[in-house]
C-alpha positions as CSV (number, residue, x, y, z in Angstrom):
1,X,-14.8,74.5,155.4
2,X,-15.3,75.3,151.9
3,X,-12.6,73.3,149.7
4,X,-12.1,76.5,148.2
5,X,-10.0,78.0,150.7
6,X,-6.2,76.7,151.4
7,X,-5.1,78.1,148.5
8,X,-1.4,79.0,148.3
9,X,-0.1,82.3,146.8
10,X,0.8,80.8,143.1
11,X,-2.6,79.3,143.0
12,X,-4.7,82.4,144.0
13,X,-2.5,84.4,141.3
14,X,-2.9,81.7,138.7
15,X,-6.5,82.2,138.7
16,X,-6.5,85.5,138.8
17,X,-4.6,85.7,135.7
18,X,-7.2,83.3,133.8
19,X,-9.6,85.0,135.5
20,X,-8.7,88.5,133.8
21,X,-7.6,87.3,130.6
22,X,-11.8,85.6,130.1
23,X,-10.8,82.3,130.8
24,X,-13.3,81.2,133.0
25,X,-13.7,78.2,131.2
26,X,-10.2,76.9,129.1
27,X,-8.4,74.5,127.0
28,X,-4.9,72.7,128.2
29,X,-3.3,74.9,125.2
30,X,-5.0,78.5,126.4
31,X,-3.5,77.7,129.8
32,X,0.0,77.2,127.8
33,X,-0.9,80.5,126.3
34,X,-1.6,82.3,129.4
35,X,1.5,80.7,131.4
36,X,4.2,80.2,128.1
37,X,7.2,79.8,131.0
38,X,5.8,77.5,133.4
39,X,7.5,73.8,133.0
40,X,4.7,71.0,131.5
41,X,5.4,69.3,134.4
42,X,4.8,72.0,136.8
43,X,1.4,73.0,134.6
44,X,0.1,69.5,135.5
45,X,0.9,70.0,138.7
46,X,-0.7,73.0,139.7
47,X,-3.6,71.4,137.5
48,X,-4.1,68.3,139.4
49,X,-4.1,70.7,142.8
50,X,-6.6,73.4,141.7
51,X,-9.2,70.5,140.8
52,X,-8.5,68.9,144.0
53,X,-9.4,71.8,145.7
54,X,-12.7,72.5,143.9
55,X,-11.7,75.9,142.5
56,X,-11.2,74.0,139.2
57,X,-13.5,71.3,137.3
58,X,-12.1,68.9,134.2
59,X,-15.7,68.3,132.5
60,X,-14.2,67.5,129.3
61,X,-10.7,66.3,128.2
62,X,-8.5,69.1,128.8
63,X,-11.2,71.6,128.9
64,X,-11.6,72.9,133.1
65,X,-13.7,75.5,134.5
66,X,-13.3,77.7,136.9
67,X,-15.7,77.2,140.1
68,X,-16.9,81.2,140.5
69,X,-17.2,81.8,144.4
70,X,-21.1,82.5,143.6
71,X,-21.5,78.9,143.3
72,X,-21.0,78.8,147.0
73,X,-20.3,75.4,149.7
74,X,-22.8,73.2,147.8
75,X,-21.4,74.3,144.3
76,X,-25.3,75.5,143.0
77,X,-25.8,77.5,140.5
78,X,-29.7,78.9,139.0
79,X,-29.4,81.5,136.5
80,X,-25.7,81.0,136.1
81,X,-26.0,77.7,134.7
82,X,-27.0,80.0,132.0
83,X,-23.8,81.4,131.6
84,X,-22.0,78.0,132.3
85,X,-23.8,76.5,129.3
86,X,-22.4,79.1,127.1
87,X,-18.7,78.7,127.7
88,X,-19.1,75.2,126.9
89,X,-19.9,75.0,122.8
90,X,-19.9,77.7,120.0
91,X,-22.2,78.3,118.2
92,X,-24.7,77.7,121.2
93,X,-28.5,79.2,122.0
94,X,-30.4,78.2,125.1
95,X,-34.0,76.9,124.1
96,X,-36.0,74.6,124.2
97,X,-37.2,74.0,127.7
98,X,-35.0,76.2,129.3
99,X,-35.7,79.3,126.9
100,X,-40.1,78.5,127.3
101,X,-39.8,78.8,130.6
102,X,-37.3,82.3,130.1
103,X,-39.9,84.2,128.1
104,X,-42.3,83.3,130.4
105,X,-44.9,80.3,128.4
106,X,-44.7,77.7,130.2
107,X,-44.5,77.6,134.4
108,X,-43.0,74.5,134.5
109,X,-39.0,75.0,135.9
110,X,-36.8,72.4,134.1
111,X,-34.0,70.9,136.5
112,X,-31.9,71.0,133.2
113,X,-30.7,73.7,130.9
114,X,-31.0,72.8,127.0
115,X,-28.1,74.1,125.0
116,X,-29.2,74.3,120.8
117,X,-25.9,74.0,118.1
118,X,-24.5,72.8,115.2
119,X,-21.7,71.1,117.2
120,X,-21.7,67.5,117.3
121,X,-20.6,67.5,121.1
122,X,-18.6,64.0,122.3
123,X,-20.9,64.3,125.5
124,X,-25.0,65.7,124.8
125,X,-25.3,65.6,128.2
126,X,-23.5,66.7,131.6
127,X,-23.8,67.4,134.4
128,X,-21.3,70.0,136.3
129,X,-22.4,70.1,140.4
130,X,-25.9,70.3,140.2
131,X,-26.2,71.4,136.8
132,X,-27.6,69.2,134.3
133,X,-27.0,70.3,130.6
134,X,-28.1,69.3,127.5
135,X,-26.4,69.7,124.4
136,X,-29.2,69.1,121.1
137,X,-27.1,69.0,117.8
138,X,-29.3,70.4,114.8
139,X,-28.6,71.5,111.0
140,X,-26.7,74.8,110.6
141,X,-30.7,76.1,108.3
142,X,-31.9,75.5,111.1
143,X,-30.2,77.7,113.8
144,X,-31.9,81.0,113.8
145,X,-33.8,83.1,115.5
146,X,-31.2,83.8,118.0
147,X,-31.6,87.3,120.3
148,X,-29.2,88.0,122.9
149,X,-30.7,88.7,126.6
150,X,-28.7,90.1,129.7
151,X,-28.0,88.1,132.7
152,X,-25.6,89.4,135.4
153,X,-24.2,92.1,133.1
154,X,-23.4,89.5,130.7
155,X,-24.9,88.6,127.4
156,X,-25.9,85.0,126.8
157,X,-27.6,83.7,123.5
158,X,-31.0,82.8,123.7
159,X,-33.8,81.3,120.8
160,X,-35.9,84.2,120.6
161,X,-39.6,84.1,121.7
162,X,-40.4,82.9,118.4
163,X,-38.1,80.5,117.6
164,X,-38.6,79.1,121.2
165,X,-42.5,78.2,120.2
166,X,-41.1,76.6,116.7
167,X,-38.6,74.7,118.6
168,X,-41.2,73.2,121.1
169,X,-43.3,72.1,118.0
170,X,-40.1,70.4,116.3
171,X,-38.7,68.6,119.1
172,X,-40.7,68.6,122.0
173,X,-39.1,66.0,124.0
174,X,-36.7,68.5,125.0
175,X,-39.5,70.9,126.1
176,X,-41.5,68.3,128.7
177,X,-43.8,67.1,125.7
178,X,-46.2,68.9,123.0
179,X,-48.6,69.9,126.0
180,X,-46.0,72.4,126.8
181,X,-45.2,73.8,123.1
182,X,-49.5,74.0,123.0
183,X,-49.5,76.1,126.1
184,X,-46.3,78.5,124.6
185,X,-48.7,79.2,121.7
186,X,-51.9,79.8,123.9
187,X,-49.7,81.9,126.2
188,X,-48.3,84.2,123.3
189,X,-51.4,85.0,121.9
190,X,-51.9,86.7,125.4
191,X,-48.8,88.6,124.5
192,X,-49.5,91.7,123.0
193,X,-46.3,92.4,121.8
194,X,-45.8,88.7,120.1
195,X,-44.9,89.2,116.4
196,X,-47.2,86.4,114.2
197,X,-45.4,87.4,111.4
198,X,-42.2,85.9,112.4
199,X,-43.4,82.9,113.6
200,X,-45.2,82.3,110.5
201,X,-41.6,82.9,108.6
202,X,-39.8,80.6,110.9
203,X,-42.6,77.8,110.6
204,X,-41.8,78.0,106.8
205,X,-38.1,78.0,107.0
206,X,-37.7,75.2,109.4
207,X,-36.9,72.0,107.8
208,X,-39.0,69.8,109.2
209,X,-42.5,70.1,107.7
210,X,-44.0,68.6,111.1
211,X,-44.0,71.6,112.5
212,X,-46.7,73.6,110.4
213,X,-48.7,70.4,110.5
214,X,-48.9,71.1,114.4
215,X,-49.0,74.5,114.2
216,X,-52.0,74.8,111.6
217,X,-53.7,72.1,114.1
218,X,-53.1,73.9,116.9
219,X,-54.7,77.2,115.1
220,X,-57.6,75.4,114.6
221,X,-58.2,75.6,119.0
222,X,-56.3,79.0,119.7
223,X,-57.5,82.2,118.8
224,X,-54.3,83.3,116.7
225,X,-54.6,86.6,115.3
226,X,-55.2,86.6,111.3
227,X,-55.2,82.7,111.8
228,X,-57.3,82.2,108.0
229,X,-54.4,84.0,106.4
230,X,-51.4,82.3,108.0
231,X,-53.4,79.1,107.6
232,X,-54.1,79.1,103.8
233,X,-49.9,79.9,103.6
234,X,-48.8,76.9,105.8
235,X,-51.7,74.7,104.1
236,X,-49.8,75.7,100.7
237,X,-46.2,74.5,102.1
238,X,-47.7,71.3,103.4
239,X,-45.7,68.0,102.9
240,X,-47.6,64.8,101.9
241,X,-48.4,61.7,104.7
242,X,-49.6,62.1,108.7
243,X,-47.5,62.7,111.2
244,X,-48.3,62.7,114.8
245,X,-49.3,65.5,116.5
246,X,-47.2,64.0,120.0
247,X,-44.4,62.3,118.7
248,X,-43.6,61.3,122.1
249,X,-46.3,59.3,123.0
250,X,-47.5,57.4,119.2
251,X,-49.9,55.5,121.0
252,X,-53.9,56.2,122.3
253,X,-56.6,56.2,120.6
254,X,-56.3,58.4,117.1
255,X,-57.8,60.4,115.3
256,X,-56.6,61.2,111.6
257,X,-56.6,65.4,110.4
258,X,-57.0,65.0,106.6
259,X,-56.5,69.3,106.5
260,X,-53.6,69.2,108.3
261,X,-52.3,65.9,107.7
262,X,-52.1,64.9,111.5
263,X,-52.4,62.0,113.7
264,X,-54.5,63.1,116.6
265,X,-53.7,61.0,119.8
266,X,-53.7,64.3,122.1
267,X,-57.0,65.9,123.6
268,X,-56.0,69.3,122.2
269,X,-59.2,71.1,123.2
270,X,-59.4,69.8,126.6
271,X,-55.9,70.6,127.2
272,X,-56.6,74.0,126.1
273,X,-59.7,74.2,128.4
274,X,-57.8,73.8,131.5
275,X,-55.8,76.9,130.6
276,X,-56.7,80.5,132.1
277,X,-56.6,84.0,131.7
């Protein structure tokens, strides 16, 4: 039986009130908003006996969700971990991994949804049934390139196509490695629609330099349309020193890039080899 069920008249009509005032996820004091009569003691109460009956879940100190009926018996959610994420911080964006494999660049179906904001969260990672989210904090320049997408009639935040490929360059632990952010920028140049010029922008206004030093060695293998032009820009806005082209891994045998300033301990073209139309 699902733990769901049991539920006495004042509980089903206490979550339907938070339920039709938005507060699907909510804070000890929003719930004092939504019920200003009911005792303290009796709040507690009927607190304690909602999350004993799975229909609520304390993730964070007096924040609680409210388990939807979608999420079923095992408490599983795909898509609407989505939609879980963003109830949890503000500002938020899905990305990284979660967002490459959204726009459709990489195959590869990450068991975790990455959350991008400027909050400095007291957990960066959770995990809420079978939901693992994590929470990157970056610097306020550098969240942008945010679009909104639909999903289930709802609008979520999402790094835009972009920004997701910037984002896999600048941090690609959270994206399953560099291999991935290498076959987001193959994969858009198959993309008709794939604006170059914004990518180019957002290479230049991301803070860390690292990521045109990857990105004008990764032009160097993929076909990029207009690829002299962007390069002679990002080889103008270069910063001094190597870096490595996989900061994950800083080992292997290495190569040094004197034009782009990189530290080669990837085979780049034989990655991109295995790759097909």
């Amino acid at each position: 039986m699902d733990k769901q069920s049991g539920l006495s008249v004042t509980e089903y009509r206490i979550l339907a009130k938070l339920s039709k005032e938005g507060k699907q996820v909510f804070t000890i004091s929003e719930f004092n908003e939504v019920f200003p009569d009911m005792k303290e003691d009796i709040k507690r109460i009927y607190l304690k006996r909602l999350s004993d009956k799975g229909s609520l879940i304390r993730f964070e100190r007096g924040k609680y969700l409210i388990v939807p009926l979608e999420a079923g018996i095992d408490k599983e959610w795909t898509e609407d971990s989505f939609l879980l994420a963003s109830k949890l911080v503000d500002p938020y964006a899905i990305a990284y991994w979660t967002a490459l494999n959204y726009w459709g660049f990489t195959e590869q179906i990450s068991s975790t949804t990455f959350v991008q904001t400027t909050k400095q969260k007291r957990k960066s990672k959770m995990k809420i049934f079978n939901n693992k989210i994590v929470f990157v904090k970056i610097k306020e320049k550098n969240f942008f390139g945010i679009t909104k997408v639909w999903l289930r009639n709802k609008q979520i935040n999402m790094t835009d196509k972009g920004k997701t490929i910037i984002d896999a360059l600048d941090k690609p632990q959270y994206c399953g490695g560099l291999q991935e952010g290498i076959k987001a920028l193959w994969n858009a140049v198959q993309d008709e629609g794939f604006d170059w010029d914004k990518l180019s922008r957002y290479a230049l206004k991301v803070s860390n330099r690292a990521v045109l030093k990857r990105l004008g060695y990764l032009s160097e293998f993929i076909d990029v349309p207009n690829k002299e032009d962007y390069q002679k820009i990002w080889q103008k806005n270069l910063s001094s020193g190597f870096i490595w082209l996989d900061p994950i891994l800083k080992e292997g045998k290495v190569k040094h890039n004197t034009k782009w300033g990189v530290k080669v301990n990837i085979p780049v073209a034989k990655f991109i080899s295995t790759l097909v139309y």
